[in-house]
DRENFI-962982 format. One record per residue (C-alpha): residue in three letters; residue number from 1; x, y, z. Coordinates in Angstrom, 1 decimal. Last residue first. Example, Ala and Ser with C-alpha at 12.3 -4.5 7.8 and 13.67 -1.06 7.14 Angstrom:
BEGIN
ATOM; aa; i; u; v; w
ATOM; SER; 2; 13.7; -1.1; 7.1
ATOM; ALA; 1; 12.3; -4.5; 7.8
***
This chain:
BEGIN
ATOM; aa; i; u; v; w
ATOM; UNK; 272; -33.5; 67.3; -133.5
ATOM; UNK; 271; -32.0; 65.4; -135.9
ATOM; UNK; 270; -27.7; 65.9; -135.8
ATOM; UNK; 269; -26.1; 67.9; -138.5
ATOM; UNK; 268; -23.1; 66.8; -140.3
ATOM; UNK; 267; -20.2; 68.6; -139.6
ATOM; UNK; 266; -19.1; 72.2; -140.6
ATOM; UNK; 265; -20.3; 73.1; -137.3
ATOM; UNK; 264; -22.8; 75.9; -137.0
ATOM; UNK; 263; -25.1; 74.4; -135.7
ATOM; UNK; 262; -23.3; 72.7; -133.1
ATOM; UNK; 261; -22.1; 75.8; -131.4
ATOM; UNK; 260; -26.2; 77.0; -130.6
ATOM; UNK; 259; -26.6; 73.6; -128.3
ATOM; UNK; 258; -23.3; 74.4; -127.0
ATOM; UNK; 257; -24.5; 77.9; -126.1
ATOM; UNK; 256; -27.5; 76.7; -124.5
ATOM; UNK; 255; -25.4; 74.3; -122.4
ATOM; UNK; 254; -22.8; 77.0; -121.4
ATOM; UNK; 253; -25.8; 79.2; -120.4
ATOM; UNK; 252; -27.4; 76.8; -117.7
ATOM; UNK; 251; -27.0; 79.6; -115.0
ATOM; UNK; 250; -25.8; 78.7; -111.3
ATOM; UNK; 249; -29.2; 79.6; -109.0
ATOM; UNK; 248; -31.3; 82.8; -108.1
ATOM; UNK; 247; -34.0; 81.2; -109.8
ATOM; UNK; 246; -34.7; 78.1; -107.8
ATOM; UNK; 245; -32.6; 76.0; -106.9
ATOM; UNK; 244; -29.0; 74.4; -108.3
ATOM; UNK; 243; -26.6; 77.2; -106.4
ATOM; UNK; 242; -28.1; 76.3; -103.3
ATOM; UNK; 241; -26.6; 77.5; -100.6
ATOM; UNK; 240; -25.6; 80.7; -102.5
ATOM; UNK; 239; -29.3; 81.3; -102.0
ATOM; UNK; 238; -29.4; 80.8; -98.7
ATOM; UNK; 237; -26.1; 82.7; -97.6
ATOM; UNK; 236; -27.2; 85.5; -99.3
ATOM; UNK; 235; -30.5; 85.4; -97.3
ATOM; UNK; 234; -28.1; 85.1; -94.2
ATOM; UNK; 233; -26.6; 88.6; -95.8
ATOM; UNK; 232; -29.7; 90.0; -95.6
ATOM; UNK; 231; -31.3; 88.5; -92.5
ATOM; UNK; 230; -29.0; 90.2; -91.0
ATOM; UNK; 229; -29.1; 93.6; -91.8
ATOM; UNK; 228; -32.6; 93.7; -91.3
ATOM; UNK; 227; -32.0; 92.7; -87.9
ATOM; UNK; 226; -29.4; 95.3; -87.4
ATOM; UNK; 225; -31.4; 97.9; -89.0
ATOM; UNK; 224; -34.6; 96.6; -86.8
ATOM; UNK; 223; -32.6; 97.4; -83.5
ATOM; UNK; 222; -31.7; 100.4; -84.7
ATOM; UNK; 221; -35.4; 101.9; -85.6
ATOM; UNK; 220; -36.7; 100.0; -82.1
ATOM; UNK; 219; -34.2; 102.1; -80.5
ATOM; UNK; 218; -34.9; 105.4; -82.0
ATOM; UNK; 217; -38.9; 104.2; -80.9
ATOM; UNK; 216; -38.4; 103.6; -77.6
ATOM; UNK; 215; -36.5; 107.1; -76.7
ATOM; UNK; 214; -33.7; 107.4; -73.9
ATOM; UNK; 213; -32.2; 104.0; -74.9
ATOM; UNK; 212; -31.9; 101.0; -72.0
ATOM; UNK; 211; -30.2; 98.4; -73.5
ATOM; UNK; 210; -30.9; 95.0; -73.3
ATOM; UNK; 209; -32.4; 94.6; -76.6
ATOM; UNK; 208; -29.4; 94.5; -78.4
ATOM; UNK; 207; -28.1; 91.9; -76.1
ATOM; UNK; 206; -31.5; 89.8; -77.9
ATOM; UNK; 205; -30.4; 90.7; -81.5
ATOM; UNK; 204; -26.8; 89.6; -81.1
ATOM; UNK; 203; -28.3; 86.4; -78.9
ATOM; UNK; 202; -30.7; 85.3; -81.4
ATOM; UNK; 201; -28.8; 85.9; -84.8
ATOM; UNK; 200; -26.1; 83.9; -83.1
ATOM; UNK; 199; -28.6; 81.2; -82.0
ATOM; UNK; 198; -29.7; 81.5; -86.2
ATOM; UNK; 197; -25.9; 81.1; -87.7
ATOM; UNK; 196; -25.0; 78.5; -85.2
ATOM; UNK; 195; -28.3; 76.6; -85.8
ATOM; UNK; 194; -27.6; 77.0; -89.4
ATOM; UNK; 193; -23.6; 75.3; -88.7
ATOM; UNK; 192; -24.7; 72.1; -87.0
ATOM; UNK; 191; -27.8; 71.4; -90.1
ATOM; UNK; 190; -24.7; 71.0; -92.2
ATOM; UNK; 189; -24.5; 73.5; -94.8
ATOM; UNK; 188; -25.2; 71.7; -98.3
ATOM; UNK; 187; -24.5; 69.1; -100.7
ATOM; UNK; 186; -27.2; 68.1; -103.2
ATOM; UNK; 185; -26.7; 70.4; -106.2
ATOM; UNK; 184; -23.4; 70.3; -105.6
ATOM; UNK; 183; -23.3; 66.2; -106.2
ATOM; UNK; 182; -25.2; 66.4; -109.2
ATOM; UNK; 181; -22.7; 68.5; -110.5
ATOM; UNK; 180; -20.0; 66.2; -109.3
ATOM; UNK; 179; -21.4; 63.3; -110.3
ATOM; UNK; 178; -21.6; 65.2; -113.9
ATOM; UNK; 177; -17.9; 66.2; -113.4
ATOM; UNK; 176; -17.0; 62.9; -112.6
ATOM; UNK; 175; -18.8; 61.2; -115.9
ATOM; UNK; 174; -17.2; 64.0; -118.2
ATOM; UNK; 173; -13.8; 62.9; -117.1
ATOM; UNK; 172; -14.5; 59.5; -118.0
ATOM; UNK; 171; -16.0; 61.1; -121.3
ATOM; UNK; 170; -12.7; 62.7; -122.0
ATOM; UNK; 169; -10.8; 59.4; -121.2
ATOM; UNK; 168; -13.1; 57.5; -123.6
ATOM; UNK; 167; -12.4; 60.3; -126.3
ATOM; UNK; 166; -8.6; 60.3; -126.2
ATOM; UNK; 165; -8.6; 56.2; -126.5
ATOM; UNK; 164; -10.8; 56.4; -129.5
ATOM; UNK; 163; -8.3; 59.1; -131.0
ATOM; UNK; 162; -5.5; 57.4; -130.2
ATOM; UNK; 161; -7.2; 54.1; -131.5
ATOM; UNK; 160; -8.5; 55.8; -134.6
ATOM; UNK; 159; -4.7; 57.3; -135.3
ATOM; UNK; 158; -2.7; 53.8; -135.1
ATOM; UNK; 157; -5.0; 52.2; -137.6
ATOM; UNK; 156; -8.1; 50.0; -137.6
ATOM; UNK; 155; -10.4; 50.8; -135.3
ATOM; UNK; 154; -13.0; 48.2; -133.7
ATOM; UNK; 153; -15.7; 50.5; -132.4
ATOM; UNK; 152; -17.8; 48.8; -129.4
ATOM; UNK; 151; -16.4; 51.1; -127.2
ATOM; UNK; 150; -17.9; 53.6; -128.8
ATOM; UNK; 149; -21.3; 52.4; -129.5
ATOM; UNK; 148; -21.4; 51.5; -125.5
ATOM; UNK; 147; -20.2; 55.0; -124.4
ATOM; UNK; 146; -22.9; 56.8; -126.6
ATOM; UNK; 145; -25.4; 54.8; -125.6
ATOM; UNK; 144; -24.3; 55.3; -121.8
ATOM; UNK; 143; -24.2; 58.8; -121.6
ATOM; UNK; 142; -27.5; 59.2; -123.8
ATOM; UNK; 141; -28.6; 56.3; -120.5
ATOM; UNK; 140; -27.5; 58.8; -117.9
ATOM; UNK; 139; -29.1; 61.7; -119.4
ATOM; UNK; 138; -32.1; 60.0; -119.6
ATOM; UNK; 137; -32.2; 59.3; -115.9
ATOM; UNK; 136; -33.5; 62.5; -114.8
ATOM; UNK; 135; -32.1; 63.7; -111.3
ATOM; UNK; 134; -34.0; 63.9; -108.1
ATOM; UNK; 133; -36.5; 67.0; -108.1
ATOM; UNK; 132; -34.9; 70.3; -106.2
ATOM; UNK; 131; -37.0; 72.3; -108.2
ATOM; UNK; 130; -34.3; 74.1; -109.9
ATOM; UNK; 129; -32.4; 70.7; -110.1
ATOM; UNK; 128; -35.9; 69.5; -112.0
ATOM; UNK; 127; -35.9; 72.3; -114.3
ATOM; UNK; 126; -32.1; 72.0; -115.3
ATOM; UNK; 125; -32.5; 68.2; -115.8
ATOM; UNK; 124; -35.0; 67.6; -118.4
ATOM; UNK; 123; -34.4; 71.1; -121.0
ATOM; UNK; 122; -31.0; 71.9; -120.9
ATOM; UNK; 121; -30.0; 68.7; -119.6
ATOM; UNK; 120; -31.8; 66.9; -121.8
ATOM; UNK; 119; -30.6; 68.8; -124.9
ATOM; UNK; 118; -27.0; 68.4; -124.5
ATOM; UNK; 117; -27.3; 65.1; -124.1
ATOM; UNK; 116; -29.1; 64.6; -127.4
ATOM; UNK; 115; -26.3; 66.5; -129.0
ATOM; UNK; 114; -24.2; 64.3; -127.8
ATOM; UNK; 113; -26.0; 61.2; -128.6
ATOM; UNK; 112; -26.3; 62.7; -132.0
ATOM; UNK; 111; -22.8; 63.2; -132.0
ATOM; UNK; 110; -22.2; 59.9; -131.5
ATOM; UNK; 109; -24.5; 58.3; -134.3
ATOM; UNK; 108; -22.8; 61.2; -137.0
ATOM; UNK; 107; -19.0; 59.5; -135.8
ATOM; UNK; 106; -20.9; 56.2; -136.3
ATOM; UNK; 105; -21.7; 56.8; -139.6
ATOM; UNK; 104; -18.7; 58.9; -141.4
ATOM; UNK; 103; -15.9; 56.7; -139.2
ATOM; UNK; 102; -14.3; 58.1; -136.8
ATOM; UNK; 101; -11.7; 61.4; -136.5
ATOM; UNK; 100; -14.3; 63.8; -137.0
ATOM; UNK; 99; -15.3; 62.8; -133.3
ATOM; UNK; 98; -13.2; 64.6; -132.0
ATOM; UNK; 97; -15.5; 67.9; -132.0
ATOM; UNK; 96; -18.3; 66.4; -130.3
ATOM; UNK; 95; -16.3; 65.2; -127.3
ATOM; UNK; 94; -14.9; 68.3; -127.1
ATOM; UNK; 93; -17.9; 70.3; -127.0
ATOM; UNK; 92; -19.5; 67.6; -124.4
ATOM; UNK; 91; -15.7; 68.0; -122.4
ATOM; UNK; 90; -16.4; 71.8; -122.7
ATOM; UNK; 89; -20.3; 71.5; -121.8
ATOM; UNK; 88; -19.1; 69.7; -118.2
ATOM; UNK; 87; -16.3; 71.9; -117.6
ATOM; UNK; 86; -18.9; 74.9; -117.6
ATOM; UNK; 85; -21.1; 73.1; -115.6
ATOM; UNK; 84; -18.4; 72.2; -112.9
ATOM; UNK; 83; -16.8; 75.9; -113.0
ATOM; UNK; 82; -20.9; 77.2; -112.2
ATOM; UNK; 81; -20.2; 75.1; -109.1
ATOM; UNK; 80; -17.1; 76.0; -107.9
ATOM; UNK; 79; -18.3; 79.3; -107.9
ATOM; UNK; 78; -21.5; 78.4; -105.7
ATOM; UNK; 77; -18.7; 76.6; -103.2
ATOM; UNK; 76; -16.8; 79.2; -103.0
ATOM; UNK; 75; -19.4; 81.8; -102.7
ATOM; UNK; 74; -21.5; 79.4; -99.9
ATOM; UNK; 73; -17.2; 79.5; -98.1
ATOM; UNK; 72; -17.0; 82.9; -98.4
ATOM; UNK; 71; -20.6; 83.5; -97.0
ATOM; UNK; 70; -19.5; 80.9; -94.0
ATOM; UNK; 69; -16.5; 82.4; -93.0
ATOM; UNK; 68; -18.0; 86.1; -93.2
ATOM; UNK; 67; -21.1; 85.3; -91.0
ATOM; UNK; 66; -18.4; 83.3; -88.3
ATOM; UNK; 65; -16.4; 86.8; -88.6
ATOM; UNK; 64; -19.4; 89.1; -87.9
ATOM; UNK; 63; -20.6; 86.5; -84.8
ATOM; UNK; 62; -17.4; 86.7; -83.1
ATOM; UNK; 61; -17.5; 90.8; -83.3
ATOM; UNK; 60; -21.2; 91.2; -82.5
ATOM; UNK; 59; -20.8; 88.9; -79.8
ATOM; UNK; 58; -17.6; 90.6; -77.6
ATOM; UNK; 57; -19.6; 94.2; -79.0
ATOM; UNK; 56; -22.7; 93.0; -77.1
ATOM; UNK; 55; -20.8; 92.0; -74.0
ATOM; UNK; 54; -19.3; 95.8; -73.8
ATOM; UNK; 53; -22.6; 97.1; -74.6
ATOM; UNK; 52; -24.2; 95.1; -72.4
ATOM; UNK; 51; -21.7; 95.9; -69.7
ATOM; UNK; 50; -22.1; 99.9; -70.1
ATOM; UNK; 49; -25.5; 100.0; -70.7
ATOM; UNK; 48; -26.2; 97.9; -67.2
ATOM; UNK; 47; -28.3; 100.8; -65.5
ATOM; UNK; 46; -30.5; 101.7; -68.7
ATOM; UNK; 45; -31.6; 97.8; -68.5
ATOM; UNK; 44; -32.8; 98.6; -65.1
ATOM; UNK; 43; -34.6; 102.1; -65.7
ATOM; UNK; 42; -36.1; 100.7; -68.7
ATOM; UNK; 41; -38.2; 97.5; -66.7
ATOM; UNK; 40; -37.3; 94.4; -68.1
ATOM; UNK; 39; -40.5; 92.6; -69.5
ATOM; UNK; 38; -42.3; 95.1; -71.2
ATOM; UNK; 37; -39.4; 96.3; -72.4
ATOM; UNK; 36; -37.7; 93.3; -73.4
ATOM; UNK; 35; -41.3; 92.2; -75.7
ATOM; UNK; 34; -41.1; 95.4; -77.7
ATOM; UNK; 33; -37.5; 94.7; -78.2
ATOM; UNK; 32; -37.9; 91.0; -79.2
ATOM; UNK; 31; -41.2; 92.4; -81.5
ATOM; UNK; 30; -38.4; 95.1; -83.1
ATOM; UNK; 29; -36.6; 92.1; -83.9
ATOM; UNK; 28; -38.7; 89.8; -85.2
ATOM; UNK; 27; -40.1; 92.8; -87.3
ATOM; UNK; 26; -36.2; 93.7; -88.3
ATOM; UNK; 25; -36.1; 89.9; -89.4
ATOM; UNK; 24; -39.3; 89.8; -91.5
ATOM; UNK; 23; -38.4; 92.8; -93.1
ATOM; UNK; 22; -35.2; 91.4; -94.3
ATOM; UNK; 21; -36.4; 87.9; -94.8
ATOM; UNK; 20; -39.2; 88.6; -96.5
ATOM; UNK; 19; -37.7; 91.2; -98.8
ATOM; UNK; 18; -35.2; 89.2; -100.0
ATOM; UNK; 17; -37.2; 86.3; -101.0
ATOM; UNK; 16; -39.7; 88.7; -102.6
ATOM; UNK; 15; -36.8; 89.8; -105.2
ATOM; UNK; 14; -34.9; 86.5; -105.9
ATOM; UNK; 13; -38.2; 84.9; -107.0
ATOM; UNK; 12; -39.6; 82.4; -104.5
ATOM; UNK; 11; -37.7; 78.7; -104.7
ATOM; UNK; 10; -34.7; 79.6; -102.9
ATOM; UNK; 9; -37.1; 81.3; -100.1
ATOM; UNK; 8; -38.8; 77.4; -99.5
ATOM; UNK; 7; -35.6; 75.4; -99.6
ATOM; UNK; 6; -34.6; 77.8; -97.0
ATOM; UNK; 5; -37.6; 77.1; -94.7
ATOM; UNK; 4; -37.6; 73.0; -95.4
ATOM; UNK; 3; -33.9; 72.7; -94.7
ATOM; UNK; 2; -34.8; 75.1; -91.5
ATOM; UNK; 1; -37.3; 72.5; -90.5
***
């Protein structure tokens, strides 16, 4: 269910996304306050101030640093990320780039194939990651077209073979980062630590509730800050979550921009 609900505010635009989840967690809250004291009378909870706000400050505090552990660790991961794409265009570039050193025909073959690549991600892949589709396969067989047609190259002189050896390494590379990138877009929070963030979420709001404030309404004003508050930085935690969906996600830039690079490469030009 909570895979479902965060897939769901990845996929709304950044803007709406936010704003549903903080006003919808200072509503929950104010309705858990509402609901306290009609429940537990005021003159009771007003009684215990002192220990609930002594409990509530043990919570706030454990809860704060679990928040903080996990945001570094989404901003980590969503960094790590965008560094997987980027790799991935550079060993493309590269690939493009040394293939001057082959023959005239099969060295314009390859770069088509790499050019081709290029393309389908840009323009196959990156739409279905942002809608959390499974992966294209085209990419996978460009890969493998170009990888057959290269092996299959019989050079002739010391400097083909270094160069065709360089080039199979690179794209050996290029196969792990693409796992890799497929792999981000797939890995997530275990299901274990969301139902730590949202119990925590439950019982910092719910000792909130438990004190007894001389005015309703200044109460119901805090206790909706410090929902809102929440839900802000777990929407954060969302959409760094998921660095691959929706719009809020890792850019496709160093694609585009390889795409641009080729034309203007003194080599000859792939068909498009």
């Amino acid at each position: 269910m909570l895979n479902g609900l965060t897939h769901w505010l990845c996929l709304l635009p950044t803007t709406l996304a936010v704003l549903i989840a903080v006003f919808g967690s200072a509503a929950l809250s104010i309705a858990a306050l509402l609901l306290a004291h009609r429940v537990i009378p005021h003159g009771l909870r007003s009684q215990h101030n002192d220990l609930a706000g002594f409990v509530l400050a043990i919570i706030g505090v454990i809860y704060a640093v679990l928040l903080a552990f996990i945001a570094v660790a989404v901003w980590e991961s969503y960094t790590a990320a965008g560094d997987l794409v980027q790799t991935e265009a550079n060993m493309v570039d590269d690939l493009y780039r040394d293939t001057i050193s082959l023959p005239p025909e099969l060295a314009v073959q390859l770069r088509q194939d790499l050019f081709d690549y290029a393309e389908t991600v840009v323009q196959k892949e990156w739409p279905r990651m942002e809608a959390a589709m499974p992966p294209h396969l085209k990419g996978w067989r460009v890969l493998d077209d170009f990888h057959l047609k290269l092996v299959a190259y019989q050079p002739q002189t010391s400097s083909a073979v270094a160069a065709q050896t360089e080039m199979l390494q690179s794209l050996r590379k290029l196969y792990d980062v693409r796992r890799g990138r497929f792999h981000a877009a797939e890995e997530g929070l275990p299901a274990v630590v969301w139902w730590n963030l949202v119990v925590g979420a439950v019982l910092l709001v719910s000792f909130s509730c438990l004190f007894g404030a001389p005015r309703l309404r200044m109460h119901a004003v805090m206790v909706g800050m410090l929902g809102a508050s929440i839900g802000l930085v777990l929407m954060v935690i969302v959409l760094l979550d998921n660095p691959f969906l929706g719009t809020s996600h890792v850019s496709v830039e160093p694609f585009q921009a390889l795409s641009m690079a080729v034309e203007t490469m003194d080599y000859p030009k792939p068909a498009k």
